[in-house]
C-alpha positions in Angstrom: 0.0 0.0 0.0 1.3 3.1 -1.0 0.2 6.3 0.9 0.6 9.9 -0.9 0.9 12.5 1.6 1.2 16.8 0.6 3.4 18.1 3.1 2.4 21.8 3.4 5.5 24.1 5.1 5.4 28.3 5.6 7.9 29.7 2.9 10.8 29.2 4.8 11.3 27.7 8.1 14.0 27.4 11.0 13.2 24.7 13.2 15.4 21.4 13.1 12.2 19.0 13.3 10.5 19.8 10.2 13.7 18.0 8.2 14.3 15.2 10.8 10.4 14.7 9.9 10.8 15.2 6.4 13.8 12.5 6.1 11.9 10.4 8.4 9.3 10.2 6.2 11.1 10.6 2.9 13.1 7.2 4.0 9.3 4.9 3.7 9.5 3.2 0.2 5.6 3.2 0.7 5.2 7.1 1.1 4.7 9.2 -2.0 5.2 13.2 -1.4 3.5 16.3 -2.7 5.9 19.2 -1.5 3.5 22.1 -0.8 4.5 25.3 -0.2 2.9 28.2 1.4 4.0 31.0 0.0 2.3 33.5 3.0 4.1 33.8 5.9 2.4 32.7 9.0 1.4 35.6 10.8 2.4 36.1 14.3 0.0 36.5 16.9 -0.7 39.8 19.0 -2.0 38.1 22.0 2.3 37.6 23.6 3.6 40.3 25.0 6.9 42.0 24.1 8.7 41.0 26.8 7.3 37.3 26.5 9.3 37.6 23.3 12.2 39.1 24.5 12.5 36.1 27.2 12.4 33.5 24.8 14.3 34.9 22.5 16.8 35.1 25.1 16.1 31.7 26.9 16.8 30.2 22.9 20.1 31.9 22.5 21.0 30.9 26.0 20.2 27.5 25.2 21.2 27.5 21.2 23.7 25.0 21.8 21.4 22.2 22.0 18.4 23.8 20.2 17.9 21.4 16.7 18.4 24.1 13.3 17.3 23.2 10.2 20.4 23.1 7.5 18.2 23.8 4.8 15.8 25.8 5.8 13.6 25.8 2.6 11.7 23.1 0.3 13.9 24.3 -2.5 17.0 23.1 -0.6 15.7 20.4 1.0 14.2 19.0 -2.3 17.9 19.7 -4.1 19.7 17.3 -1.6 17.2 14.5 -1.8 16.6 11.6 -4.3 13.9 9.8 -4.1 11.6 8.1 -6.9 8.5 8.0 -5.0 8.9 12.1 -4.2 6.3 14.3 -6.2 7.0 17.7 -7.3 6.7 21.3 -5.3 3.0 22.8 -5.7 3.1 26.3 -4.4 -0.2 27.3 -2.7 -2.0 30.1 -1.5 -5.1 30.3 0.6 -8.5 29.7 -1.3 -6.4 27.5 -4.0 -7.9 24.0 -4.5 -4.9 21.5 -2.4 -3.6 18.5 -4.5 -5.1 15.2 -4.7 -3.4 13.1 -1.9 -4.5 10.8 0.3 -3.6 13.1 3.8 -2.4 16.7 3.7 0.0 17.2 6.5 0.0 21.0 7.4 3.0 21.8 9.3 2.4 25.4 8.9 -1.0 25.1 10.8 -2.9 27.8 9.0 -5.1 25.6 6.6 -9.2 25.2 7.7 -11.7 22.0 7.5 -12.8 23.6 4.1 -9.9 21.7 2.5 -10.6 19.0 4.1 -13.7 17.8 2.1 -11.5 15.6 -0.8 -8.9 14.1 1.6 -7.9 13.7 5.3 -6.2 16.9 6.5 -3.9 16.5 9.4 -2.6 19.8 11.7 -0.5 19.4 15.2 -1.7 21.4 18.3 -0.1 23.3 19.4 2.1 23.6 16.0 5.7 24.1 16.6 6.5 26.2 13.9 4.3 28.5 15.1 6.4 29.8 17.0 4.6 32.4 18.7 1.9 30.8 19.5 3.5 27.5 20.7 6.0 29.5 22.6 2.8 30.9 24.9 1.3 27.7 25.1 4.3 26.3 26.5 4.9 29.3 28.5 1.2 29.5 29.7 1.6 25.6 30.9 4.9 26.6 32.8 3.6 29.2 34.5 0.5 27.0 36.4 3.5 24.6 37.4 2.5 22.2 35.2 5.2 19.6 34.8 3.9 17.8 31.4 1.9 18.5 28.1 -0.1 17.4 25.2 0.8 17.4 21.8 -2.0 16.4 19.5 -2.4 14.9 16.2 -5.9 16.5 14.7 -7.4 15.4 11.7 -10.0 18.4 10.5 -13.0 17.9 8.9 -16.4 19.7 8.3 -18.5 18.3 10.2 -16.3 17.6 13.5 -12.6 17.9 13.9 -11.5 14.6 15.9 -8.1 13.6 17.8 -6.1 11.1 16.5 -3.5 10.4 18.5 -1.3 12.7 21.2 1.9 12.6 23.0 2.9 13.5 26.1 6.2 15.5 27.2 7.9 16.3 30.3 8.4 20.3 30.3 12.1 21.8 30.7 10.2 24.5 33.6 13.8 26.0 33.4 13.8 26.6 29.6 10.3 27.1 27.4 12.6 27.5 24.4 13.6 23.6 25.1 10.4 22.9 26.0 9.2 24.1 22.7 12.0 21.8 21.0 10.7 19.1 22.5 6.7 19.7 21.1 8.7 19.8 17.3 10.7 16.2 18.7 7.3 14.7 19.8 5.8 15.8 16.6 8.5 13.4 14.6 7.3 10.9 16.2 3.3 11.1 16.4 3.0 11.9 12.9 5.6 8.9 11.5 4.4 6.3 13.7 0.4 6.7 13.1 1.5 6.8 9.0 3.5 3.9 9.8 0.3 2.8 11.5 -1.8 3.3 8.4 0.5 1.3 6.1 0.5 -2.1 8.3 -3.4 -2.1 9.1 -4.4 -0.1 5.6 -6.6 1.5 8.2 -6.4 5.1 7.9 -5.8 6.5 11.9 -8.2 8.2 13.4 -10.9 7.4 10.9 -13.0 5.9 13.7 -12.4 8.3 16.8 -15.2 9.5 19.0 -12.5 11.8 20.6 -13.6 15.2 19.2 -11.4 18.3 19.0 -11.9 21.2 20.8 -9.8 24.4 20.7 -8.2 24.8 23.8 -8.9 28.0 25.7 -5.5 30.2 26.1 -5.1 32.2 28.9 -3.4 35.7 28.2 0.2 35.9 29.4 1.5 39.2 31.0 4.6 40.7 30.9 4.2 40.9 34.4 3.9 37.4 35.0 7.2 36.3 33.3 8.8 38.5 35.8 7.0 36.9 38.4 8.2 33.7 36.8 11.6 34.1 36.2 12.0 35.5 39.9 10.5 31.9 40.9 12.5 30.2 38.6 16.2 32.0 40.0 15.1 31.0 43.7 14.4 27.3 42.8 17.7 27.3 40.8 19.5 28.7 43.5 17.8 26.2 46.2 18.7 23.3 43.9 22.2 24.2 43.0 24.0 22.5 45.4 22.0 19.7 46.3 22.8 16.3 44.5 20.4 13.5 43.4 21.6 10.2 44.2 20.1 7.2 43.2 20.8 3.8 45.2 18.9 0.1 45.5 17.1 -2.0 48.3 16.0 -5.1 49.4 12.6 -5.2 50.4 10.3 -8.6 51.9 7.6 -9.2 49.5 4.8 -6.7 51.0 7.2 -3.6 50.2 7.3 -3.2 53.7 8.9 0.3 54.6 10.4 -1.4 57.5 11.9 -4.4 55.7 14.3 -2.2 53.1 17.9 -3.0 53.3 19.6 0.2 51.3 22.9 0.1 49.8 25.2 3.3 50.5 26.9 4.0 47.7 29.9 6.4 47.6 28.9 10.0 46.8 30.4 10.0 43.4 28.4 6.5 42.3 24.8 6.2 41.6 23.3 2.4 41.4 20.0 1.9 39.7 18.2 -0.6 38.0 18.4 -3.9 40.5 17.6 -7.3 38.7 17.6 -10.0 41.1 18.1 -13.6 40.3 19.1 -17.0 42.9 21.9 -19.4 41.3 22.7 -22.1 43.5 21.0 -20.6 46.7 22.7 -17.3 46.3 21.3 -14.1 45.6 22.8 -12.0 42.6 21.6 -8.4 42.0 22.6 -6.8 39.0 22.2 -3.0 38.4 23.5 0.1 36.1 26.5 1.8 37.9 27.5 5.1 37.1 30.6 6.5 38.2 29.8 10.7 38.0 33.7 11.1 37.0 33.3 9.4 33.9 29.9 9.9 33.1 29.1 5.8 31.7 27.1 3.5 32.8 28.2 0.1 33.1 26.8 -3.0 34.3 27.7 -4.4 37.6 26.5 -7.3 39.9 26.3 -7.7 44.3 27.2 -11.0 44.8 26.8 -11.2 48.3 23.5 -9.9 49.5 21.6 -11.2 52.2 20.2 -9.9 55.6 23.4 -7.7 56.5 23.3 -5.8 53.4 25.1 -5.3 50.5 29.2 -5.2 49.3 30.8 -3.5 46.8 29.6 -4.3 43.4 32.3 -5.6 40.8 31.6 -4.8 36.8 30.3 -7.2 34.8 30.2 -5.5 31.3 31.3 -1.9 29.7 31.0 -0.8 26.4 32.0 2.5 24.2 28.4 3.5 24.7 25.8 3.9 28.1 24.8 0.7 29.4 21.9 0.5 32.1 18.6 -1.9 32.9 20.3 -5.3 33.3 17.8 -7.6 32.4 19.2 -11.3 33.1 17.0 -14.2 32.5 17.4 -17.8 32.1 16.4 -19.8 28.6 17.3 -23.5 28.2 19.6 -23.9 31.0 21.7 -20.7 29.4 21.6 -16.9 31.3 20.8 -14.4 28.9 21.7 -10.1 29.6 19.1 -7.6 27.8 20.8 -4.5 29.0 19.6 -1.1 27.3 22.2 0.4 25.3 20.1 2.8 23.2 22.8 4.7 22.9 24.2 2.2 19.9 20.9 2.3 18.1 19.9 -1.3 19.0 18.5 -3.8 21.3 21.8 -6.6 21.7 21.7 -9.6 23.2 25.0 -11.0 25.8 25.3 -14.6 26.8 27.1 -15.8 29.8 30.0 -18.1 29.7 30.7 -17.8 33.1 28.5 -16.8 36.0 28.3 -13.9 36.8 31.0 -12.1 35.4 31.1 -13.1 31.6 29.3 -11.9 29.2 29.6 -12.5 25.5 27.6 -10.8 22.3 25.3 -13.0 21.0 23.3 -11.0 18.3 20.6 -8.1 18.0 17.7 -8.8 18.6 16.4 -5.2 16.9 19.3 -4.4 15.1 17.7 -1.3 13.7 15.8 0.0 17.0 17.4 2.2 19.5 15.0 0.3 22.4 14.9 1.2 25.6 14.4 -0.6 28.9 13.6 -3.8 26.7 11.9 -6.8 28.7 11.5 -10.4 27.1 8.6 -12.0 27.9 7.0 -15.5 27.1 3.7 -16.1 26.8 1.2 -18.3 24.9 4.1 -19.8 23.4 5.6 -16.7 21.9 8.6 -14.2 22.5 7.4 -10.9 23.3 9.6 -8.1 23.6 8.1 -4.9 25.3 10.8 -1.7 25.0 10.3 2.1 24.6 11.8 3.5 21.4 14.1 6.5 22.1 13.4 9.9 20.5 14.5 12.9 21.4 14.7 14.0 25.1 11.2 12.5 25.8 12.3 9.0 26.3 9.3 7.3 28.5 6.2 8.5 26.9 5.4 5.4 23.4 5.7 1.4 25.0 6.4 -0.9 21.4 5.7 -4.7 21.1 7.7 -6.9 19.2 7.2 -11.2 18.8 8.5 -14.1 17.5 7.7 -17.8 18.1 11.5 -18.7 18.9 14.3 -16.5 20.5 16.4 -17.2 17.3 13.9 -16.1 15.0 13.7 -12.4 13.6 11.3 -10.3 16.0 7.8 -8.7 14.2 7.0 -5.4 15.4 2.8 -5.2 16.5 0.9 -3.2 13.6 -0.6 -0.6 16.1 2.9 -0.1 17.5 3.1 2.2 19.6 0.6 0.5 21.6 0.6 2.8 24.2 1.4 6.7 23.9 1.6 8.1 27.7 4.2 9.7 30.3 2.7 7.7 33.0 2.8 4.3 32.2 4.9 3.3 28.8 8.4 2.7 29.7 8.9 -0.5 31.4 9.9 -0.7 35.1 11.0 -4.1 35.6 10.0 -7.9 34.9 5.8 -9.2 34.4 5.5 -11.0 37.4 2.0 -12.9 38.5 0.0 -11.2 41.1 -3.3 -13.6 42.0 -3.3 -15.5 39.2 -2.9 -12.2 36.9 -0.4 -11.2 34.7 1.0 -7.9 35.9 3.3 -5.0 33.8 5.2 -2.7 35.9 5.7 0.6 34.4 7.1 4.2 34.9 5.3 7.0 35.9 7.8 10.0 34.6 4.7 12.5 34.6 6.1 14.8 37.4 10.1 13.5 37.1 12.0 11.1 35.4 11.4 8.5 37.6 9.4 10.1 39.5 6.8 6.6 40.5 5.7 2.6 39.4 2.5 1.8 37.7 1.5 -1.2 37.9 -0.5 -2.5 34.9 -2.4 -5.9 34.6 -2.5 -7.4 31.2 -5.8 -7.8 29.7 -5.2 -8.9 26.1 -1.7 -10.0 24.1 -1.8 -11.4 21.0 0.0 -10.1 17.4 -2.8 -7.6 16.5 -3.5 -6.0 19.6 -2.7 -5.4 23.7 -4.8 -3.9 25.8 -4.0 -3.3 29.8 -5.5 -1.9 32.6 -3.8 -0.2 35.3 -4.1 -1.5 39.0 -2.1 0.9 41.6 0.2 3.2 41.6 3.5 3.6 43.7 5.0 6.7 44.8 8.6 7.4 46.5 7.9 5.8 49.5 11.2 4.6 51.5 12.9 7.2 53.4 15.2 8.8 53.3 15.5 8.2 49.1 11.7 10.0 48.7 12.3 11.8 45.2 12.4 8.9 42.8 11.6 5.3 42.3 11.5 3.4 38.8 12.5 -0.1 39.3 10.6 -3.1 40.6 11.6 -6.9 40.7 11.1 -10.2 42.7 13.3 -13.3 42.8 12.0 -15.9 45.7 11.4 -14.2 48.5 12.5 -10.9 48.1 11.7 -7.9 46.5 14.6 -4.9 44.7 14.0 -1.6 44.4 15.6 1.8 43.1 15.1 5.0 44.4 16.5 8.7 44.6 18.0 10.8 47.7 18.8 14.5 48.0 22.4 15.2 49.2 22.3 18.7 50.2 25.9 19.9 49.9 27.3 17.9 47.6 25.5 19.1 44.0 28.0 21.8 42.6 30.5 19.1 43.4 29.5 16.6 40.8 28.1 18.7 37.9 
């Protein structure tokens, strides 16, 4: 099935995630384009003060560094550096022209009505990105009510009834709106590829039967005034948090998550440990985790050999690579131990095989060689592999949960045609091992909707088969053992004993280690 989409785009534009979504898309061999170009600028809205544009004007050179630029800047130049058979020619367009015949018009420029929307699906983003005005105030407006995340929202416009298709949720930078606003454009890559993607596997077209209907959201008017108010907030939070550092650290816990029962490891100041896996191997307990020495800035992995009632030793390394290693995942599969760590960082999900327990670990292959997955858990169920992982993209790295299967562990892994199956901050990225809870087969997940790791969700699966999931979620856990009360996004159980992760503040010690 091949799907033609007309990209429309203002006359020139700046922002780095209209080409990463433009060679995203231009990569499908089943995509055709129609390059549409508005030729009227999109007009900047009144309603933001002056100094609301000074700010962000300065937060973004303050912050240009890591802001994503476009290189080209211009269908002309973008079209002039790609070659691609299935890519139609430039249309230029002005408002109250008839648009092309295509299946979906994408408008990236977010100025076109449902009156175009009567031949074909037309698809808009709210807030749009490249509006940059406008998105800027959204984004501002959400900051300044001490939200912590937001909504970015596919909508497909028609006459009768404009509808949501599909959203995502990010976690906002409430230091920097200009990053904030870089991260709506990152989320955008990957809500508008994946329900194309979407389209092509199912030929259903997305959103075609929502009941969700689209309603303009209602935007409060920002003052000068109020920035100042906010930035004043903003320097004493800094200067409150400056020197306090965030360590993270494991526990043993019986298996009611008794408060009472946790056994913490204290790690040195400079080390944070994170991500416990558990396992028993000849009536001894193993705990692997991620452990990240602050003066190199790598995780590795690393195992506690010797944990029991007294507590835990030093942990001895296991496995380093060139790239970040964390989320140990050990399991056992016909008599062999297996190691699923994330490495994202290398663009792949890769499996390691022990040759000598437990510190010897060999590549064996990968598993999605062309995935950068993270947080991947194998499962086996109904006599399939499943793999559940989050895909990373962008600085928003919880908020999509992907499904993969295959009916052996040699065989090539199938991604799930509705992947992502699940779009959300607060329960996506996986926070440990299924386990079985009364005869129910039970998810944990992370809740990064106030923090990265800022809680565990516990979901119980409903449905799992190769077309579809469905799950519904259970309870929640919030940072709970003192004294590490700011985090916790790690949950396992071997035997009789439950491992947890969590976060402390270390007031003192955070200008030391930044």
């Amino acid at each position: 099935m091949t799907i033609k989409v007309g990209v429309i785009v203002a006359e020139d534009w700046n922002a780095g995630w209209i080409e990463d979504l433009l060679d995203c898309l231009c990569g499908r061999q089943w995509l055709a384009f129609v390059a549409i170009n508005r030729t009227i600028r999109v007009s900047r809205s009144a309603h933001y003060a002056w100094g609301i544009r000074s700010y962000f004007n300065w937060d973004a050179r303050r912050n240009a560094h890591v802001l994503p630029v476009s290189s080209t800047k211009s269908w002309e130049r973008w079209l002039g550096n790609v070659a691609d058979p299935l890519l139609v020619g430039l249309v230029h367009y002005r408002p109250g022209q008839a648009l092309p015949e295509c299946d979906v018009i994408l408008d990236l420029a977010g100025n076109s009505s449902a009156e175009h929307a009567v031949a074909c699906a037309l698809w808009q983003l709210d807030p749009c990105p490249v509006q940059s005005s406008a998105a800027r105030g959204v984004v501002l407006e959400w900051i300044m009510t001490h939200q912590t995340t937001s909504t970015l929202k596919l909508v497909s416009l028609s006459v009768d009834s404009p509808h949501v298709i599909d959203q995502r949720s990010i976690r906002l930078d409430l230091n920097s709106p200009a990053r904030s606003v870089a991260d709506l454009g990152k989320a955008a890559v990957g809500l508008v590829a994946d329900n194309l993607v979407r389209w092509q596997r199912t030929e259903i077209e997305p959103g075609s039967s929502s009941v969700v209907v689209f309603e303009p959201p209602k935007r409060a008017k920002t003052t000068t005034l109020g920035v100042a108010l906010m930035l004043a907030r903003r320097v004493q939070d800094r200067r409150r948090q400056r020197d306090v550092r965030r360590q993270w650290s494991v526990a043993t816990l019986n298996l009611a998550l008794a408060p009472d029962s946790a056994n913490w490891h204290e790690p040195p100041l400079h080390m944070d440990i994170a991500d416990p896996f558990p396992v028993w191997v000849d009536e001894r307990l193993y705990v692997f985790v991620e452990s990240m020495d602050l003066n190199h800035g790598r995780g590795q992995i690393a195992v506690f050999t010797d944990v029991d009632q007294q507590g835990f030793v030093a942990p001895q390394v296991v496995l380093e690579r060139p790239f970040h290693l964390s989320f140990p995942v050990v399991f056992e599969h016909k008599g062999v131990w297996f190691m699923l760590p994330e490495q994202s960082e290398s663009g792949r999900v890769s499996l390691y095989r022990n040759t000598r327990f437990p510190d010897e670990w060999v590549f064996e292959r990968d598993l999605l060689p062309d995935f950068p997955g993270l947080d991947t858990i194998p499962l086996w169920h109904d006599d399939r592999w499943w793999l559940f992982t989050t895909a990373r993209s962008g600085t928003n790295i919880d908020n999509n949960l992907h499904i993969f299967h295959a009916n052996s562990f040699d065989a090539e892994f199938q991604p799930l045609a509705m992947n992502p199956v699940k779009s959300s901050l607060s329960s996506s990225r996986m926070a440990g091992h299924f386990f079985m809870k009364n005869g129910q087969l039970m998810r944990p997940a992370q809740n990064g909707c106030r923090t990265y790791g800022g809680g565990i969700v516990l979901n119980r699966v409903d449905q799992l088969t190769t077309n579809d999931y469905k799950e519904t979620q259970m309870k929640t856990l919030d940072p709970y053992l003192p004294p590490y009360l700011e985090g916790l996004h790690t949950l396992n159980y071997a035997g009789d004993i439950a491992v947890v992760d969590g976060v402390r503040r270390l007031p003192g010690q955070g200008s030391r280690w930044r």
